[in-house]
N, C-alpha and C positions, 0 to 999 in steps of 0.2 A: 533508544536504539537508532541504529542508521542503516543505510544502505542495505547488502543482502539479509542482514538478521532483522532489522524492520518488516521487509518487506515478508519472508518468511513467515514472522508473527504475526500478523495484519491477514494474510492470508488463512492459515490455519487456525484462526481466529474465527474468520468467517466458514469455516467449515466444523469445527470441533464446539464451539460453546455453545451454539445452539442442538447440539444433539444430546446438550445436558440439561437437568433438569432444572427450571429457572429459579429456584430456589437454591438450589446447590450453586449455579451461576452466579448468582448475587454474591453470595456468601463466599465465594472463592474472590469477584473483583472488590469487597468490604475490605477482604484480609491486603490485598496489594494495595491497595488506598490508602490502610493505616500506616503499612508499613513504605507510602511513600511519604504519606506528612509528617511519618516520627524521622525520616531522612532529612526532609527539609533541603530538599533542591533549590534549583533556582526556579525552578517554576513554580513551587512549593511558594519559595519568598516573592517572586510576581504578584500570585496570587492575594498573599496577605498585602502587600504595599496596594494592591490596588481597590480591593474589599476596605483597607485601612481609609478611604475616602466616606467611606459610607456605615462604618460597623464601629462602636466603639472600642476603644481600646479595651477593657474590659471584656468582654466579647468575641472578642477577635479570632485568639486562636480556636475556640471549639468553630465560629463558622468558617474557618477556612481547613477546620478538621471535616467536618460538615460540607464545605464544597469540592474537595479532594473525591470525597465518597459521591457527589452527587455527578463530580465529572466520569469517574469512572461507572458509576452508571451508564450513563450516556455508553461507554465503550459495549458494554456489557448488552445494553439493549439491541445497539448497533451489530454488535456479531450474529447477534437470534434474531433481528427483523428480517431478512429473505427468509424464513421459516416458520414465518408469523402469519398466523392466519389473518388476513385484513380484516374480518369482521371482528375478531376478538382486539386490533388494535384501536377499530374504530370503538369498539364498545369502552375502552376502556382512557379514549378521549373526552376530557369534560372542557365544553366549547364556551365560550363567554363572548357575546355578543356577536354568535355568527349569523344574523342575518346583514349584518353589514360587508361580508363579503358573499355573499349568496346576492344583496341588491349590484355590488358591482361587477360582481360576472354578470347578470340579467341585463344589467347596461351595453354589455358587449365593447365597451372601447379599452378593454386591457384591461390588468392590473397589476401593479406594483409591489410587492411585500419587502419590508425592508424587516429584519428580524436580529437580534442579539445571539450572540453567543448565550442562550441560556437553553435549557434542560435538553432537549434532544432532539434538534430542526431535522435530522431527516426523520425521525416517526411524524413530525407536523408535516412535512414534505410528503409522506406514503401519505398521509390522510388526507390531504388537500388533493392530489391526483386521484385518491379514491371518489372524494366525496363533494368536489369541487367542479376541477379540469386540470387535464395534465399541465407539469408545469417546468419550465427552464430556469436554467441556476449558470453558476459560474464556480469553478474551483480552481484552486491555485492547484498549477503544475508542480505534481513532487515528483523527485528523482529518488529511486530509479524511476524507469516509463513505467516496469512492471507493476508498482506498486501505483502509481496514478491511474494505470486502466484499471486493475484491481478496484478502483474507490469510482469510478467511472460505471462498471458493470455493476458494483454492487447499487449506486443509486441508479441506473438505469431499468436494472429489475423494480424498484419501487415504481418506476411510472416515470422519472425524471429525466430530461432531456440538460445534458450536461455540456460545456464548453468549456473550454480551458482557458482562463486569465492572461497567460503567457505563452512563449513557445508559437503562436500564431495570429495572425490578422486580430484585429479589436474585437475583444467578446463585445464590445456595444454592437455594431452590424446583425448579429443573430438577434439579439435581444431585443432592436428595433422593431426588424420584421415579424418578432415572434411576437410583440404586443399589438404591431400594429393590426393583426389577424385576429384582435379579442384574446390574445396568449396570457397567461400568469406566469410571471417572473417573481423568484426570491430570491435575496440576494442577503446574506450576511453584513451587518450595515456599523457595527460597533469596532471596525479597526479596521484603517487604511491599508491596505497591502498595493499600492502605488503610490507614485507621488505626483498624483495629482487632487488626495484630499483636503478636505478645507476644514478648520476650527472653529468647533462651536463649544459649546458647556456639556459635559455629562456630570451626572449627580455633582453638579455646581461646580466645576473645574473645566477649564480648557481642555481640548480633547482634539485629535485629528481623524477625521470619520472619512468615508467614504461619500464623496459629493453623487455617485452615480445615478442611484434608487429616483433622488431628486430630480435629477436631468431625462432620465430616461423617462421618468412619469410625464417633464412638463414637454420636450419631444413630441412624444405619441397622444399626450394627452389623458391619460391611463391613470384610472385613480393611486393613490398614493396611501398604503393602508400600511402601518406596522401592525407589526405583530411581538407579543413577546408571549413566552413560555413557563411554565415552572413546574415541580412536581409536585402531587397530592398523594401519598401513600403509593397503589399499585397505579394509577393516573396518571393523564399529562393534562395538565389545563393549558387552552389555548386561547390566548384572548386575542380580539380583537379589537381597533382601537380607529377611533372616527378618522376617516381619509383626511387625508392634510391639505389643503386647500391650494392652488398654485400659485405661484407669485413668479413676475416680470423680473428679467436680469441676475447679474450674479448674487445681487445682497437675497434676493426671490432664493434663490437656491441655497443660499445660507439661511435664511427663516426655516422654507419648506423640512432644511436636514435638522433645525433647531427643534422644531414638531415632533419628527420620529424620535430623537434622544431624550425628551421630553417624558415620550411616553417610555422609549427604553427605563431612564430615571426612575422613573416612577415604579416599575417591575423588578429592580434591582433593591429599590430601599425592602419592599417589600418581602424579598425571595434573595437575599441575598446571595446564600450559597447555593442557590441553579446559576449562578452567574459562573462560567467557566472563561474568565478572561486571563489569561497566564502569560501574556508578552503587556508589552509600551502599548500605552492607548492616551495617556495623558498627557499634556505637551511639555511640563517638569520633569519628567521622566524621559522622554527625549531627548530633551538639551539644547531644546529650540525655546529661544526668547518667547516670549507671549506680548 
């Protein structure tokens, strides 16, 4: 969908799915999931070309039947979290290695989250302002405005302090000040949406990532911690993954983003289908030499 029929649905979305019962809710985004991967879009074949790095052939299509259904998850939860009682989301968060971000908020010099497009980063988003400290993000400006304040308000009510990518002055400048204050920043780190990213390996292929997470961390000084996600039955596991050490100059910032993708790698061979990656990420698929 585009324009006003997007922005219409997106909206009534957030007001209608969560006044259903979340079983009933599932069960209705299951039925539009099947029947988008028996469609077989283009995002549908994104999806498979890019799982096809990491999933055998053999395999294939059930996980990327399997991560249709888990992206729409992700939508489905999305519409019912402003309705979500935080204690039942925090309960039904299973955390993996969080005293590693509990020691680096205690540090007090910022911190960095660099996270994948996997299972549902605003529930990990409510739950880190819940159970962390509030925290700043970046979203890309969609058109209409309607529908970008719309996704604006809706993570704002979570606890998140939002700025737009485009349309105005460098989201770096906010993002600066906000670490340099002890702030927690997350920023989606698994696809460039500028062209100012740089090429490292995911799950063993060239790939064009977002240099920021890296920059901003070595900057302020701000530990550098990925993060990735997946889901466990009615759960979200939330790992955490040992802060990435900083390094001098620009190959420094090519190491340090090598880290995070590392760990991403890692979460994906794992969880495949939480992986919701449906555009170019690999640099053969671009059409940029390597």
């Amino acid at each position: 969908m585009t324009g006003r029929a997007a922005t219409l649905g997106y909206l009534a979305g957030w007001r209608l799915v969560r006044m259903a019962p979340e079983r009933a809710s599932r069960a209705a985004f299951d039925r539009i999931a099947d029947r988008v991967h028996a469609a077989d879009g283009p995002s549908v074949q994104r999806l498979r070309a890019n799982l096809s790095r990491v999933v055998p052939a053999p395999e294939l299509d059930d996980v990327v039947h399997a991560g249709v259904r888990s992206y729409f998850r992700y939508w489905c939860e999305s519409f019912r979290l402003p309705g979500w009682p935080m204690d039942d989301l925090v309960r039904r968060t299973r955390v993996v290695d969080e005293p590693v971000i509990r020691e680096a908020a205690a540090a007090g010099k910022g911190i960095v989250v660099p996270l994948p497009h996997m299972g549902n980063w605003d529930w990990a988003g409510a739950w880190a302002c819940r159970e962390v400290q509030p925290l700043m993000t970046v979203a890309e400006r969609l058109e209409p405005a309607r529908l970008y304040d719309g996704f604006v308000r809706y993570r704002a009510g979570l606890g998140m302090h939002v700025v737009p990518l485009t349309g105005g002055p460098s989201p770096m400048l906010p993002l600066l000040r906000w670490v340099k204050k002890g702030g927690l920043v997350c920023l989606l780190g698994d696809r460039d949406l500028s062209s100012t990213g740089i090429e490292v390996e995911l799950l063993g292929e060239a790939a064009r990532v977002p240099a920021g997470p890296a920059v901003l961390a070595r900057r302020t000084g701000a530990a550098l911690v990925p993060v990735t996600l997946s889901y466990d039955g009615p759960q979200m596991v939330l790992r955490f993954h040992k802060p990435v050490p900083h390094a001098d100059g620009d190959a420094g910032v090519v190491a340090m983003t090598q880290q995070v993708m590392d760990a991403f790698s890692g979460a994906i061979r794992e969880r495949p289908q939480d992986w919701h990656m449906m555009q170019r990420v690999f640099t053969a698929d671009l059409g940029v030499r390597t």
